[in-house]
LOKOL-326404 format. One record per residue (C-alpha): residue in three letters; x negated, z negated, y negated. Coordinates in steps of 0.02 Angstrom, whole numbers, padded with zeros to 5 digits, always signed. Example, Ala and Ser with C-alpha at 12.3 -4.5 7.8 and 13.67 -1.06 7.14 Angstrom:
! residues 2
ALA-00615-00390+00225/SER-00684-00357+00053/
This chain:
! residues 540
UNK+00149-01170+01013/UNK+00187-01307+00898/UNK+00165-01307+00698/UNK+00115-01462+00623/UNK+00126-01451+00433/UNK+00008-01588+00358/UNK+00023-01535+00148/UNK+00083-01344+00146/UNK+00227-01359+00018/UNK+00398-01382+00115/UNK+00470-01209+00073/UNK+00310-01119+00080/UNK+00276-01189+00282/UNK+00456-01153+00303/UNK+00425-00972+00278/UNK+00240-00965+00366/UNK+00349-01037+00535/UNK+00475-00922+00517/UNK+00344-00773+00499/UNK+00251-00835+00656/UNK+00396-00874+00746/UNK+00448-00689+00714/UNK+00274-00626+00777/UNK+00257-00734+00924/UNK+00450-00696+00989/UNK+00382-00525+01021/UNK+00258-00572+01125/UNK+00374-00700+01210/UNK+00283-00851+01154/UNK+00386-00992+01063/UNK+00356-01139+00949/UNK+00430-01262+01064/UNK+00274-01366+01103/UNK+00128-01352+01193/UNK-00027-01307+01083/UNK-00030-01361+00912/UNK-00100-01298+00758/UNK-00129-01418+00604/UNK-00114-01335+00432/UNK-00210-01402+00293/UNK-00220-01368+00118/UNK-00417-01441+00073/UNK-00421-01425-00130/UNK-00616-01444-00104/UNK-00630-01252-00024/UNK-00607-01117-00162/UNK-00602-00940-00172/UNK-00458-00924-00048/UNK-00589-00987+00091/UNK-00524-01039+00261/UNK-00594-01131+00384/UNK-00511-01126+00590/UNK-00549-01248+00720/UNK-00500-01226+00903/UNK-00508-01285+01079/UNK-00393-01253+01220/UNK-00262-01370+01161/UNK-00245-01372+00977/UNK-00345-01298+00815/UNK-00352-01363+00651/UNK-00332-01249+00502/UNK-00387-01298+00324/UNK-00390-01168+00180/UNK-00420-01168-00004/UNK-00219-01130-00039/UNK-00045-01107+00044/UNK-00096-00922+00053/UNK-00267-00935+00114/UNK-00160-01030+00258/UNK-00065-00878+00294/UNK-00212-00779+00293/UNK-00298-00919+00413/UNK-00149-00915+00533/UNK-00149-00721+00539/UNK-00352-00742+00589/UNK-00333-00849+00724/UNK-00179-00762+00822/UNK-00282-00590+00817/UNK-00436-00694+00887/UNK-00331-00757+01018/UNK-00272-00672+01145/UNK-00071-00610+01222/UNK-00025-00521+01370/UNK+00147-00496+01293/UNK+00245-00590+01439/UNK+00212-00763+01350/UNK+00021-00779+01397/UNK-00073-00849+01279/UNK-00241-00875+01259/UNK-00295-00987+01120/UNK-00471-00937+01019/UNK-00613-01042+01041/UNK-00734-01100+00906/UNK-00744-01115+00742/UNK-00726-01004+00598/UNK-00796-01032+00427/UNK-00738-00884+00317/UNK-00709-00811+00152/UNK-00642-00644+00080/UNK-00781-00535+00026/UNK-00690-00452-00099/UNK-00575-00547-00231/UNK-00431-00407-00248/UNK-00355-00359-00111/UNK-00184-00284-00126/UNK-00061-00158-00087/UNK+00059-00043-00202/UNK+00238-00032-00109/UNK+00303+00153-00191/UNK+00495+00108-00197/UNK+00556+00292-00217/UNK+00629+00422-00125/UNK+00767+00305-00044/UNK+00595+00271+00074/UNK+00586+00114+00174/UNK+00540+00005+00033/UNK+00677+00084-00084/UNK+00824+00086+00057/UNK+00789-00031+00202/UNK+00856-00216+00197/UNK+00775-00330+00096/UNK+00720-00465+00224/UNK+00650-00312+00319/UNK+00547-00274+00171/UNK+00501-00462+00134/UNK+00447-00459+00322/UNK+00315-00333+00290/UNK+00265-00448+00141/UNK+00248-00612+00260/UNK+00138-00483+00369/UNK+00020-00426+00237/UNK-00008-00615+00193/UNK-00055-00652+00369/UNK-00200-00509+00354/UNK-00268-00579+00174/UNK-00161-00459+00058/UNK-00164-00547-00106/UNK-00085-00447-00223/UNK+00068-00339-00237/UNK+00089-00206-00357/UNK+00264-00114-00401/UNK+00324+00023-00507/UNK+00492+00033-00604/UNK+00488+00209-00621/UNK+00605+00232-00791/UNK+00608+00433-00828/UNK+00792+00455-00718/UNK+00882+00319-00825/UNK+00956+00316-00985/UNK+00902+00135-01019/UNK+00896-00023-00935/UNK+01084-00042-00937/UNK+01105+00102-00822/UNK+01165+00048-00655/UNK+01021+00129-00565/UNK+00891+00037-00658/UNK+00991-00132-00642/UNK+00990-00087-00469/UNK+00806-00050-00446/UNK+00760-00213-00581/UNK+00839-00310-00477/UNK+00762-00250-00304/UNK+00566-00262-00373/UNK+00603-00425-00450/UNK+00658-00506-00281/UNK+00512-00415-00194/UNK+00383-00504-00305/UNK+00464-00633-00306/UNK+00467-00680-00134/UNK+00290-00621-00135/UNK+00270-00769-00265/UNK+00346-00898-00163/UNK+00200-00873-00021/UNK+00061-00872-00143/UNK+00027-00665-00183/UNK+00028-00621-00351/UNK+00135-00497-00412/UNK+00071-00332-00504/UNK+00173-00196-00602/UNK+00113-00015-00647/UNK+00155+00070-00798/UNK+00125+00266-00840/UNK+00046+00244-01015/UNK+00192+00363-01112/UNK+00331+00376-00978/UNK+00500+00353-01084/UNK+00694+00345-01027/UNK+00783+00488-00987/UNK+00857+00479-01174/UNK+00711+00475-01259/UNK+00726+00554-01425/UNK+00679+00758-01393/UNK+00567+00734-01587/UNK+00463+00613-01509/UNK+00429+00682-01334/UNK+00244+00732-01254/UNK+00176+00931-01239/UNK+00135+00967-01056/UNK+00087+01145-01096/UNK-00059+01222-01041/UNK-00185+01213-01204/UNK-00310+01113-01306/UNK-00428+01147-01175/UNK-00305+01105-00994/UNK-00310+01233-00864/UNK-00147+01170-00794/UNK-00025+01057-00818/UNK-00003+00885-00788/UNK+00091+00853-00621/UNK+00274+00785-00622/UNK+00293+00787-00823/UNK+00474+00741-00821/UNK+00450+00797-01005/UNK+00547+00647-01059/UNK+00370+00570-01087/UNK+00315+00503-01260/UNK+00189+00576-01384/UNK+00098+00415-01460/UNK+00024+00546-01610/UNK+00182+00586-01685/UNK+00279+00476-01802/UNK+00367+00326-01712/UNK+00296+00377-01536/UNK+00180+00241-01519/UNK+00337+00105-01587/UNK+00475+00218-01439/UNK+00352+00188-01310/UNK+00326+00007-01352/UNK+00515-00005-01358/UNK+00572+00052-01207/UNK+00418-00039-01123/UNK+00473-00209-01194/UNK+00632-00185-01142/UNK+00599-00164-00931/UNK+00464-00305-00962/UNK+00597-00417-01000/UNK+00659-00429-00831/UNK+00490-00481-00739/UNK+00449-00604-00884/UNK+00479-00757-00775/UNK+00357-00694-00609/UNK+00188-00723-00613/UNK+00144-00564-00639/UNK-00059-00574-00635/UNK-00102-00377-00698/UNK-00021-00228-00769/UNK-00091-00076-00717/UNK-00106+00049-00872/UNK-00098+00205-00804/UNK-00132+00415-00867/UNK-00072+00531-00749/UNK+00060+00583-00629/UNK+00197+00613-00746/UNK+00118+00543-00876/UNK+00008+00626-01028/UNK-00008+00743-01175/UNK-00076+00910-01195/UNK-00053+00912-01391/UNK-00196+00941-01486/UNK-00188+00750-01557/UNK-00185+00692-01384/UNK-00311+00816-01266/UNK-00385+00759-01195/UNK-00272+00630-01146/UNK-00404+00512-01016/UNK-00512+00484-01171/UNK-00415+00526-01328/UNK-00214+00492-01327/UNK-00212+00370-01179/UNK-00342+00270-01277/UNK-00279+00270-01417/UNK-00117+00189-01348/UNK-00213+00060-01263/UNK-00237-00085-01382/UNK-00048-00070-01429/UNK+00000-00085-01266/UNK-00114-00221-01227/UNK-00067-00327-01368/UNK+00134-00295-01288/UNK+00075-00375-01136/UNK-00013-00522-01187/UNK+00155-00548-01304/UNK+00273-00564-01151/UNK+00146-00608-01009/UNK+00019-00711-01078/UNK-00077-00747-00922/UNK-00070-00568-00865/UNK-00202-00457-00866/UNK-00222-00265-00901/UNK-00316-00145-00774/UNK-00341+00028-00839/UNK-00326+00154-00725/UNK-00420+00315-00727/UNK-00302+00420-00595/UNK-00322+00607-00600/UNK-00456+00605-00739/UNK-00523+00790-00771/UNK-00390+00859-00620/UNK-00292+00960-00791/UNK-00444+00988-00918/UNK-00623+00917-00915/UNK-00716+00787-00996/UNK-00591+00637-00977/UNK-00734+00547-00865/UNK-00885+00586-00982/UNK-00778+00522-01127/UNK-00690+00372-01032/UNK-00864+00308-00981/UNK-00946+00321-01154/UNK-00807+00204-01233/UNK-00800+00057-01089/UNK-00919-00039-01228/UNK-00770-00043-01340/UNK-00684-00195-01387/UNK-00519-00165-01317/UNK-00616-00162-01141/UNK-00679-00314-01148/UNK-00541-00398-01065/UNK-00491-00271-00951/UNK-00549-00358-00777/UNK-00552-00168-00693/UNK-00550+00011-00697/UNK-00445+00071-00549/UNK-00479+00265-00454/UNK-00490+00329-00317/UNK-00639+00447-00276/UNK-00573+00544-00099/UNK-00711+00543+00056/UNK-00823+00452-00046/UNK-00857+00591-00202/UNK-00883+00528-00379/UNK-00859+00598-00541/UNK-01036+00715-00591/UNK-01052+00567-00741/UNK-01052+00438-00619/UNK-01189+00525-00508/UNK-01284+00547-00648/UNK-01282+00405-00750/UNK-01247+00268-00618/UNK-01115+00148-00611/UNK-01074+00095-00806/UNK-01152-00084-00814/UNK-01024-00243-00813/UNK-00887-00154-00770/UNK-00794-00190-00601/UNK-00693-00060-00517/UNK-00547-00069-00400/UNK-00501+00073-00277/UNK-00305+00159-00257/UNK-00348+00243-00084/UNK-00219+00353+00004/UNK-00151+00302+00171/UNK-00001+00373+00195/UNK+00014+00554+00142/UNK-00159+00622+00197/UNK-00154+00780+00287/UNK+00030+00792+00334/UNK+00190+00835+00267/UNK+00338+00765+00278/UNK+00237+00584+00255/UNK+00289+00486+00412/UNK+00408+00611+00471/UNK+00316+00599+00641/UNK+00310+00448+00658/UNK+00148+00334+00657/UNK-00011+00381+00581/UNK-00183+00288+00556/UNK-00329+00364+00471/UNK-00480+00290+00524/UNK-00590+00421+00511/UNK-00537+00456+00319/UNK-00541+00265+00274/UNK-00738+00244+00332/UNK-00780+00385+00249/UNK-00701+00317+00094/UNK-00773+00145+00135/UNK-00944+00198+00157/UNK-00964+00251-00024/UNK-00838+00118-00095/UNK-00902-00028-00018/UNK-01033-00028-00154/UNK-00934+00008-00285/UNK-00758-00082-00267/UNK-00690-00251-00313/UNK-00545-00243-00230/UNK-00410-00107-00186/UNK-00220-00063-00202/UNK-00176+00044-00055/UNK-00045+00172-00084/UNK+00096+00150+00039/UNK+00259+00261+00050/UNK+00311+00175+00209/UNK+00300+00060+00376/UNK+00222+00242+00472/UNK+00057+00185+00414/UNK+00042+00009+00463/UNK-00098+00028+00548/UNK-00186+00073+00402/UNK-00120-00054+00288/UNK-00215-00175+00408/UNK-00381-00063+00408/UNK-00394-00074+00211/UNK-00354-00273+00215/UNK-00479-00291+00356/UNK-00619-00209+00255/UNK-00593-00276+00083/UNK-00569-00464+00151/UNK-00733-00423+00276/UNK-00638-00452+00417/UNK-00708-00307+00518/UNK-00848-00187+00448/UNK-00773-00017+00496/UNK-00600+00056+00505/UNK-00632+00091+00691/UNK-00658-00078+00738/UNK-00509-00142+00625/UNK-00417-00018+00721/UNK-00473-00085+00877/UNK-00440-00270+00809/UNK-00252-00178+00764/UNK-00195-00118+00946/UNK-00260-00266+01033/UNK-00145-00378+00939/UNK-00022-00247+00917/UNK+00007-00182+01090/UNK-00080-00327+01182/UNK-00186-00248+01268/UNK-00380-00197+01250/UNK-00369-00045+01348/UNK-00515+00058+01312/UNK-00405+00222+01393/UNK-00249+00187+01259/UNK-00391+00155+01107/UNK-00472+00319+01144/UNK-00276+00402+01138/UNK-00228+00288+00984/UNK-00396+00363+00884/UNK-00342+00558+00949/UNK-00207+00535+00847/UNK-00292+00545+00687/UNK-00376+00706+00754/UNK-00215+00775+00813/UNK-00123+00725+00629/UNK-00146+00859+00503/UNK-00002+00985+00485/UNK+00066+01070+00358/UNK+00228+01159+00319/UNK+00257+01322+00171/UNK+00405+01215+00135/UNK+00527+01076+00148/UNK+00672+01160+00203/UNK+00547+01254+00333/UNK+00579+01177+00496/UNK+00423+01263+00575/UNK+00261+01155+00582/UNK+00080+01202+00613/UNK-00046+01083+00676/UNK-00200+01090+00633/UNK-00305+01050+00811/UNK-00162+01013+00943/UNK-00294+01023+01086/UNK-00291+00848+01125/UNK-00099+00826+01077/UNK-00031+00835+01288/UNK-00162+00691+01337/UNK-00110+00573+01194/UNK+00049+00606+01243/UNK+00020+00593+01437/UNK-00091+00416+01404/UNK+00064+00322+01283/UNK+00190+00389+01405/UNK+00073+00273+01542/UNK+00072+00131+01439/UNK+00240+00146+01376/UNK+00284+00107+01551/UNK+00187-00015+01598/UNK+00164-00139+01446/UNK+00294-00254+01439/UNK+00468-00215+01365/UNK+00479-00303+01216/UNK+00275-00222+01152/UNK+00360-00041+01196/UNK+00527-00088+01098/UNK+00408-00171+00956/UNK+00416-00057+00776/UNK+00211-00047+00787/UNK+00193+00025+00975/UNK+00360+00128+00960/UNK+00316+00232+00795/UNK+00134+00295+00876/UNK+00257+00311+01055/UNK+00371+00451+00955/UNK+00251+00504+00832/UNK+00140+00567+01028/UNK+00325+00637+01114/UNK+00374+00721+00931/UNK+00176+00812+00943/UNK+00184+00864+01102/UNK+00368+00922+01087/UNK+00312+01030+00929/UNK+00180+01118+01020/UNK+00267+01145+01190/UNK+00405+01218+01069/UNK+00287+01333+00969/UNK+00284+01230+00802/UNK+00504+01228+00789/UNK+00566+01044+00830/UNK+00724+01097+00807/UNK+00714+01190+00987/UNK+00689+01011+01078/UNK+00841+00897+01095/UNK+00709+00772+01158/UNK+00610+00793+00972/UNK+00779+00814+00896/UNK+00823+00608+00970/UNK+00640+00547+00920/UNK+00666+00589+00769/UNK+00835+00519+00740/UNK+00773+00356+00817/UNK+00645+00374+00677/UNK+00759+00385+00536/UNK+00842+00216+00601/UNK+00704+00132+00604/UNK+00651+00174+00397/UNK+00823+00132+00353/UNK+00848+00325+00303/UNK+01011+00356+00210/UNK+01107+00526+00134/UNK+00982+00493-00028/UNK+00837+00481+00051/UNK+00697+00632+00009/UNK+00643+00764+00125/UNK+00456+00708+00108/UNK+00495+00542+00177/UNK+00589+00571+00331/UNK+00586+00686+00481/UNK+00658+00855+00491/UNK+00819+00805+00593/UNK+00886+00966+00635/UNK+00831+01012+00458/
């Protein structure tokens, strides 16, 4: 295959070759020659709209922007086909197309010492160039500030200094960057005066999750001005990025239970808003502010009934969306009853990573299919756009499912999934598909704890014939698919399940397990650092 770059910008083609060169080494096919694609930016398409045209010896790709180009590219190897031993197939036809939704972005969680956190940078910029080639548009971050004492603390500078060259390099190929903020989270020195309640009163039935209680009350004296202080101060260092939306966010660690501030989704978080806001548009002017409404009446009740009745107000009348996530589909008893608050455009923060199982990843791969359409079938209606959560690589697969369905590249998880291992393991197998979707069945587990080596699985009945059907096609795919990160993860993730059972829930019985999982630790870059909830149990 042969690249011929007719206006991408030099630097931006350079890295769009080196991406596909990367892909198509896998599957033993190289850009020396042969059939040639023609890359086009056409400033008379718009809303990242591409347009592929092919025939058996060259296609022709124009798209609105360098990105759309990536996203192009990414279309027309999936619609083409691979054996994996340097066949190549080119697609056919022509394909007019354009995202159906405009937002479509992912949320890397760099904690834990995960892979994002810990692994090399390139590896991590690799996964970047990947989620550009599906139609990922937008990348959102979090400098999580409650460990450090400010942002001359090594760790921070550290951290900084790792998010700013992730979004940055996102910047380079075209996806904007995106940063979230808890509303009141404060440094580790915050001054103990100022700090936020987390008790269980003024109406809470329990207490926020992960208060840190280094957190800020904006009610008392000089809370609003510490919060705005400390804020200023990490916003500093992603001044120069184009940083497209801050996401303003409640819960998690975040929140007050005082009586000035409960309850905090429609009193104290509100009332913080407009001060924030104005902080943004003082050091990002072209940035935007999404307000999210995470965990809304999970601690007390009324935080949605209130929310909703002041989305008329004027400091929402800027605020392009309201971000949530509303599991299998289920909203809020205000939404069901009043409808969908008029004008205002949400955007969804769906869980694919930690759903069902604990530690998240420590098995290896996981998709969630199943989960995803449910989510989809209600939130197709009602999103904009989306922000997958991702703690990891494990959950690939489902990285491309969300991107699939938000740009309207497939209609259901199950065929994006189908769209996934054909490109993935180069094959269309219908025998390996019907294995590769067991594994969401055979997924949920749970552990009473950590430390507690001994795992139950929910419905291991079909565990031995996923196993049985990747150990087939482990052996007979070529080499370098088996070897490949994508095929190998769901490979271990069906020995480690079958090990587990055949071992009465204790992995730390198998040697074989034991080895799995150690190859899975290598591959997320896990270090001595790295959390328990992000790695397997290696003889743990």
């Amino acid at each position: 295959m042969k690249l011929l770059n007719k206006n991408m910008p030099a630097e931006v083609f350079g890295i769009l070759m080196s991406a596909v060169e990367r892909v198509l080494s896998v599957r033993k096919v190289g850009l020396d020659g042969g059939f040639t694609v023609s890359l086009e930016v056409d400033c008379g398409l718009c809303d990242e709209r591409y347009i592929i045209t092919s025939d058996c010896d060259s296609c022709t790709l124009r798209a609105a922007d360098p990105l759309a180009l990536f996203a192009a590219f990414g279309r027309f190897l999936r619609l083409s086909r691979f054996d994996g031993n340097g066949g190549f197939e080119p697609f056919v036809g022509k394909l007019d197309f354009t995202p159906k939704k405009k937002l479509r972005g992912m949320y890397f969680a760099t904690h834990f010492d995960n892979f994002y956190h810990s692994a090399p940078i390139g590896k991590v910029c690799e996964v970047v160039e990947d989620l550009a080639m599906r139609g990922c548009n937008s990348l959102l971050v979090w400098f999580d500030m409650h460990h450090f004492t400010s942002m001359e603390d090594e760790g921070a500078q550290s951290l900084v200094k790792r998010l700013h060259a992730i979004l940055a390099y996102a910047n380079k190929i075209g996806i904007g960057g995106s940063l979230t903020m808890i509303s009141n989270e404060g440094f580790s020195t915050s001054p103990n005066e100022l700090r936020a309640e987390w008790a269980v009163q003024n109406g809470y039935h329990a207490s926020p999750d992960s208060h840190y209680h280094v957190e800020i009350c904006p009610s008392k004296e000089g809370g609003i001005e510490e919060i705005l202080r400390a804020r200023r101060a990490m916003l500093e260092y992603f001044a120069d990025l184009k940083i497209d939306y801050v996401v303003y966010w409640p819960y998690d660690q975040g929140g007050c239970t005082c009586k000035d501030c409960a309850p905090w989704g429609s009193n104290g978080f509100l009332k913080l808003l407009p001060h924030f806001k104005s902080l943004i548009k003082e050091m990002m002017p072209n940035t935007k502010v999404i307000v999210s409404a995470w965990y809304f009446d999970r601690f007390t009740s009324g935080e949605w009934a209130g929310f909703t009745d002041r989305l008329g107000d004027e400091v929402f009348k800027d605020v392009p969306y309201i971000l949530s996530f509303f599991a299998n589909g289920e909203l809020p008893p205000v939404l069901l009853e009043k409808g969908m608050p008029e004008g205002v455009k949400f955007i969804e923060f769906p869980e694919i990573s930690m759903w069902t199982c604990s530690p998240w990843g420590g098995y290896g791969a996981s998709h969630l299919a199943g989960f995803l359409d449910r989510n989809h079938t209600t939130g197709k209606a009602i999103y904009s756009g989306a922000y997958p959560y991702s703690e990891g690589i494990f959950e690939d697969a489902n990285k491309f499912i969300e991107l699939a369905l938000y740009s309207g590249e497939c209609e259901s998880a199950v065929d994006a999934l189908r769209v996934y291992m054909n490109f993935e393991f180069c094959t269309d197998s219908d025998e390996l598909f019907e294995a590769f979707l067991l594994t969401e069945q055979t997924l949920a587990r749970k552990r009473s704890h950590l430390e507690n080596i001994h795992v139950t699985i929910a419905d291991p009945s079909k565990i031995e014939e996923v196993r049985a059907v990747f150990e087939k096609y482990n052996s007979i795919l070529p080499e370098n698919i088996t070897s490949s990160r994508n095929f190998r993860l769901f490979y271990l993730r069906a020995l480690i399940d079958s090990e587990i059972v055949r071992n009465d829930g204790y992995s730390i019985r198998s040697e074989l397990c034991q080895q799995a999982m150690r190859e899975i630790d290598e591959i997320y870059f896990v270090n001595e650092k790295t959390c328990p909830w992000v790695r397997p149990a290696t003889g743990r």
